[in-house]
N, C-alpha and C positions, 0 to 999 in steps of 0.2 A: 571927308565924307565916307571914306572905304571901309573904317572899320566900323560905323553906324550900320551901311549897308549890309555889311559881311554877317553882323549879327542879327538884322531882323529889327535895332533899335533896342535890343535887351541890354539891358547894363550887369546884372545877374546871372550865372548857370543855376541849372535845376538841379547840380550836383556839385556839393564842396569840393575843391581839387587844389589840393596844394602846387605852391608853385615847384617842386621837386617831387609831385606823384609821376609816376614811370606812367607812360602810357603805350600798350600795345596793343594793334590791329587781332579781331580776333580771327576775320576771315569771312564774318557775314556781311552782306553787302545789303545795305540800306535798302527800303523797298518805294522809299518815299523821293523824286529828285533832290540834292541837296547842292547848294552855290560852289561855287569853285573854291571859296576857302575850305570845304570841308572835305571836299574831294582831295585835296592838298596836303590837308594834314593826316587825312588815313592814310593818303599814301607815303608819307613819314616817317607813321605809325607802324606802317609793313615789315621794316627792317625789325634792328633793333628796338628793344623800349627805349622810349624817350623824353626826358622831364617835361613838364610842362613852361620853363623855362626854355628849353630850348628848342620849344616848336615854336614858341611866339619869336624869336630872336631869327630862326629859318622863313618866317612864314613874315618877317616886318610888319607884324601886328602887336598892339599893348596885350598883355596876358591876359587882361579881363574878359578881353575881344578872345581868345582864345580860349579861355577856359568856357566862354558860351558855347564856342561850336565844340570843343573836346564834349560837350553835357549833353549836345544833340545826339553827337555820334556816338557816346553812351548809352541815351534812350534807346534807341534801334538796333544796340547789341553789335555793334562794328567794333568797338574801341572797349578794353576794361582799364582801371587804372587801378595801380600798389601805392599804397603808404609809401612815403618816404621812411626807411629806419634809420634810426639816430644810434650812435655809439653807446653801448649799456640798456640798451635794449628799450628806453624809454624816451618822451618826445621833446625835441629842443625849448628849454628854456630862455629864455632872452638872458636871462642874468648867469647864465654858464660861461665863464669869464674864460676858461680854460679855450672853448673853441671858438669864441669870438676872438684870443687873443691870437691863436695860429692863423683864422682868417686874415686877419691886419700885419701879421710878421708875413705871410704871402703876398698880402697887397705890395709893402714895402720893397720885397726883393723883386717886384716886376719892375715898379718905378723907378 
């Protein structure tokens, strides 16, 4: 029930956000109160940028849950987020065999 609550019951952000866009805090501070997830993730946010993968993975929320409250705290100007860039300057295809295949030769040497 926590990540239903945390969002409001949205299953959708009001803003596309990849799961690798960089998200950093800009410094303005919401004017609206917002739930404690969202107070959690700006202050995440504060440090470093940080993917959207790996807020959800700090914050024990499904990314979808996350990418809703990163879309809030975008509206109010707290959070902006960067494109993920891909190697050669253009955006990952699924069928680029080349960088799926070093992902799976890394899987392999952890296992």
């Amino acid at each position: 029930m926590r990540p239903y609550t945390a969002c409001g019951g949205r299953t959708r952000p009001g803003v596309a956000l990849d799961l690798l866009s960089r998200m950093t805090a800009t410094g303005v501070r919401p004017r609206v109160p917002l739930g404690a997830e969202h107070t959690l993730a700006l202050r995440l946010c504060a440090g470093a940028a940080v993917t959207v993968a790996e807020l959800a993975g700090q914050l024990r929320l499904p990314a979808a849950v996350v990418k809703v409250l990163l879309s809030d705290l975008m509206e109010h100007g707290a959070v902006m987020a960067q494109s993920p860039r891909f190697p050669g300057g253009g955006s990952f295809a699924a069928d680029d065999q080349s960088l799926l295949l070093a992902v799976l030769d890394g899987l392999r040497r952890r296992l």
